[in-house]
N, C-alpha and C positions, 0 to 999 in steps of 0.2 A: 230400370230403376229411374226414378224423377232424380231431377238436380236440385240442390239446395243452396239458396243463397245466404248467407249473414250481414246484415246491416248491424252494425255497433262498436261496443269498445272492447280497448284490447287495455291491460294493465298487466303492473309488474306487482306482485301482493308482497307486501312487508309483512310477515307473520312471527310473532311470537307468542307462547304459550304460558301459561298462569294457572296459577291454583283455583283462585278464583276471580271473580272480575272487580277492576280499582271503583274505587268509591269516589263521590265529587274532591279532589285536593289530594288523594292519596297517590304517593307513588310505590309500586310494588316490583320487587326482582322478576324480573321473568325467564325464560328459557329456552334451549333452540328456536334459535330465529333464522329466518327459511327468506331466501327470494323465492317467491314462486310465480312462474309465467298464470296470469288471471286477465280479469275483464269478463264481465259476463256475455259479448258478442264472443270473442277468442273460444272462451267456456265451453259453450254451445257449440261452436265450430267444431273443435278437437274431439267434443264429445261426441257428436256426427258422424266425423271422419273416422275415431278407434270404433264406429259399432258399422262401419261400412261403409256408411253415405258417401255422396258424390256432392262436393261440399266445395264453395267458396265465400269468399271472404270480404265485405266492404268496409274500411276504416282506417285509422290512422294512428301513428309513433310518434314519438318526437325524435330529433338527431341524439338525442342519449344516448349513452352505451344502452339503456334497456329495450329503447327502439328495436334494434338489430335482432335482441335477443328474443324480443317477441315475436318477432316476422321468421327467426328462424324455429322457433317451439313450434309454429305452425306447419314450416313447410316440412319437422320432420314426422309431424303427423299426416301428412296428406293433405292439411289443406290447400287449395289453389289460393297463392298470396299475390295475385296478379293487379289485384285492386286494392290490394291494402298499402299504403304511401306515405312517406314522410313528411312532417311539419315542422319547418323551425320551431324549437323549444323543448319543453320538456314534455316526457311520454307520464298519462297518465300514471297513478300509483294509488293502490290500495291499503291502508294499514287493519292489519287484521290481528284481532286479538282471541286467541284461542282459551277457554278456561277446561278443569278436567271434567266436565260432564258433557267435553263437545260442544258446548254452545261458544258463537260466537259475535261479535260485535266488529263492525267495519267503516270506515271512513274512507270517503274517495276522494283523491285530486285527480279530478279528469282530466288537467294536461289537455295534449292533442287532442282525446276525446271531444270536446266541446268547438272543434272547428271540423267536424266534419259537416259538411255543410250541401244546401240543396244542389251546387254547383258541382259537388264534387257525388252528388247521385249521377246528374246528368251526364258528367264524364263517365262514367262508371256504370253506363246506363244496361250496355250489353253482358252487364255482369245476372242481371236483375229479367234482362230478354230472355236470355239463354237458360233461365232458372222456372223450377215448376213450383217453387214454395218458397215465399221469402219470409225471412224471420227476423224481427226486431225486437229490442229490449230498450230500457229509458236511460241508458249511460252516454248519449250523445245526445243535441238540442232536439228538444220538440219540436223546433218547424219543420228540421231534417226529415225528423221519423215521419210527421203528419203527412211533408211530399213524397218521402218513399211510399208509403200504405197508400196513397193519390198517386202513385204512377205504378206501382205491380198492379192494384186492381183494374186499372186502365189495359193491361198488358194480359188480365184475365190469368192471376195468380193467385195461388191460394196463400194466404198471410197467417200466421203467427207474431202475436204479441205474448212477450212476457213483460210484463210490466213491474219490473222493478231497476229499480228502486221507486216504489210507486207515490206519484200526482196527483192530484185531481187531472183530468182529461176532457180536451174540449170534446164535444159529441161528433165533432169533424174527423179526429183521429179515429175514435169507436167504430164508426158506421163502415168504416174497412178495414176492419178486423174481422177473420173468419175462426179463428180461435183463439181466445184467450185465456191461461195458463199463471191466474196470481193464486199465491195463498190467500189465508183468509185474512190477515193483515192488510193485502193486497186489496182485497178485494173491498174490505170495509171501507177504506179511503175513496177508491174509483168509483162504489156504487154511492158512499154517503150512509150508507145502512149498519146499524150497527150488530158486530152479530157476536152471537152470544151460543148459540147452537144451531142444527141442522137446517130447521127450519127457517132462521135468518139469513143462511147461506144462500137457502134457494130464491129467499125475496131479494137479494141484493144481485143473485145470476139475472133471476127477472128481469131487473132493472137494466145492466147490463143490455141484455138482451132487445130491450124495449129502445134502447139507445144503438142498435143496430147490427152489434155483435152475432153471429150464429150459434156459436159453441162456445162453453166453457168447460175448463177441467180443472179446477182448484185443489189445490194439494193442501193438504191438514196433516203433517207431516209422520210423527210415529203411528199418525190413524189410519192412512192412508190417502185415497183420493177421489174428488169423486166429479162424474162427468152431468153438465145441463145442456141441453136444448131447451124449443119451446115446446117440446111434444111430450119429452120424458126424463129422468136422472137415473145416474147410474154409479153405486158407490162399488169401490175393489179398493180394498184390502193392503195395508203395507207388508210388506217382510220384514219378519224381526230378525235383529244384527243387534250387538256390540256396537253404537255408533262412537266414533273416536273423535271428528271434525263433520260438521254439517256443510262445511263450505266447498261452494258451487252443486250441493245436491238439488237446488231448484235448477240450476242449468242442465247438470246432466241429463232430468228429468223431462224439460223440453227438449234438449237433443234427441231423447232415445225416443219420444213423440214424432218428432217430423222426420226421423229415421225410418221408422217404423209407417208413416204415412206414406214418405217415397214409397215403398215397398208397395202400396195399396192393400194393408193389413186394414181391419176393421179397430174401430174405436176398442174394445172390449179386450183386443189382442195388443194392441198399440198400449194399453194402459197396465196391462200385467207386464209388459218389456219394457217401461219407461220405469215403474215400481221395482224391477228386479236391476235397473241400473244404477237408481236410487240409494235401493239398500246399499249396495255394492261400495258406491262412490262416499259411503259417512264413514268406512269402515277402515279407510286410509286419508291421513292427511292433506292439506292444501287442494289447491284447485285444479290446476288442469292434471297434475301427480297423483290426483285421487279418482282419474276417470276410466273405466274401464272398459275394457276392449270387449268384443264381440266373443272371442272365445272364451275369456272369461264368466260374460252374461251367459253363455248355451250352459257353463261348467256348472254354476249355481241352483242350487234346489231350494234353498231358503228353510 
């Protein structure tokens, strides 16, 4: 099995739940409110390590009490937290507001998140040697990410970008990316093309693509997802569930992708595993408490 590396952030999610979502000036009651161990780098991580992967970890806490508690969510899922380190101040936090149809809305203080820095790739360098697929997301600085994606393809690794919370992107960052993994929100932003249906989709991968990217696999979420090169597209199908909470279903999504890649599964089988962990992950609350495990994925018929 390949080894997998995570570059990113790690949070602590403030969530509480509501009927429906507050309007500009209104304040509304809400209800169980949850710490939940989150960060869309951690996300992915934990989501890796419950479906198998041989998984670590590059990023940063603050000295808070939530610091601690993120570095141990991780180790007692399996991730290797050998390179994940503390920063005077405070740890990243997300507030997340949950309404009853699942949908939800989120705000981040990155915290330590935003001092992980090129300096601390370089320290961290053999985390990134020793790794066959390195995975990045936009919750720590862009010049970080840009020299991580500029020293794994150096290193002749295969890269995953998820791009969220999505930017525009310099073409520098793009051109080493070997897959990219935005919804279609995502993807409107990073291509500039506005899409509106299927066909938009595929002219904004283009674009994408023409900007140096190899692969894309854009999730459209209760539709499914669907895969572009420049040779061919390829759409599959979601599983229908009961979704209760959306949140972190785009990470576990690219989890059970580069999971499923370590393995050397084909795209085609890599995208029905990532879809069936998908499902799985809306169907329980909060982020890293809603990710599921490898027995569970085999147990599922959808």
């Amino acid at each position: 099995m390949k080894k997998i590396c995570v570059i990113g952030s790690l949070n602590m999610d403030l969530v509480v739940n509501v009927e429906n979502m507050p309007k500009k000036g209104q304040t509304l009651i809400g209800s169980d409110f949850k710490e939940v161990p989150g960060g869309k780098g951690a996300n992915q991580a934990v989501a890796m390590a419950r479906l198998g992967g041989d998984v670590r970890m590059i990023g940063k806490v603050g000295t808070d009490s939530f610091g601690q508690t993120l570095i141990d969510a991780l180790k007692n899922n399996n991730v290797d937290t050998t390179y994940v380190h503390k920063e005077n101040g405070p740890t990243g936090v997300a507030m997340i507001t949950v309404d009853k149809n699942a949908e939800n809305t989120i705000v981040v203080a990155p915290g330590a998140n935003f001092k992980v820095s090129k300096n601390d790739i370089d320290k961290n360098i053999e985390a990134i040697k020793g790794s066959d697929i390195v995975v990045v997301q936009l919750e720590t600085p862009l010049d970080t990410i840009k020299y991580t994606l500029k020293k794994a393809k150096e290193f002749g690794k295969y890269t995953i970008l998820n791009p969220a919370p999505a930017v525009k992107l310099e073409d520098s960052i793009i051109e080493n990316v070997d897959l990219l993994t935005p919804n279609e929100t995502e993807l409107e932003i990073l291509s500039g093309v506005s899409i509106n249906n299927e066909d938009d989709i595929l002219d904004a991968a283009k674009t994408m693509i023409e900007k140096g990217v190899k692969e894309l696999i854009v999730t459209l979420g209760s539709k499914g997802s669907l895969y572009i090169n420049k040779d061919k597209s390829m759409f599959k199908k979601s599983y229908k569930v009961e979704a209760v909470d959306t949140t972190a279903a785009g990470d576990s999504y690219t989890g059970a992708l580069s999971v499923a890649f370590s393995k050397n599964e084909d795209i085609e089988t890599a995208m029905d595993f990532a879809s069936r962990v998908g499902a799985l992950c809306v169907t329980k609350e909060g982020a890293q408490s809603s990710l599921p495990t490898l027995e569970e994925v085999n147990k599922f018929r959808g």
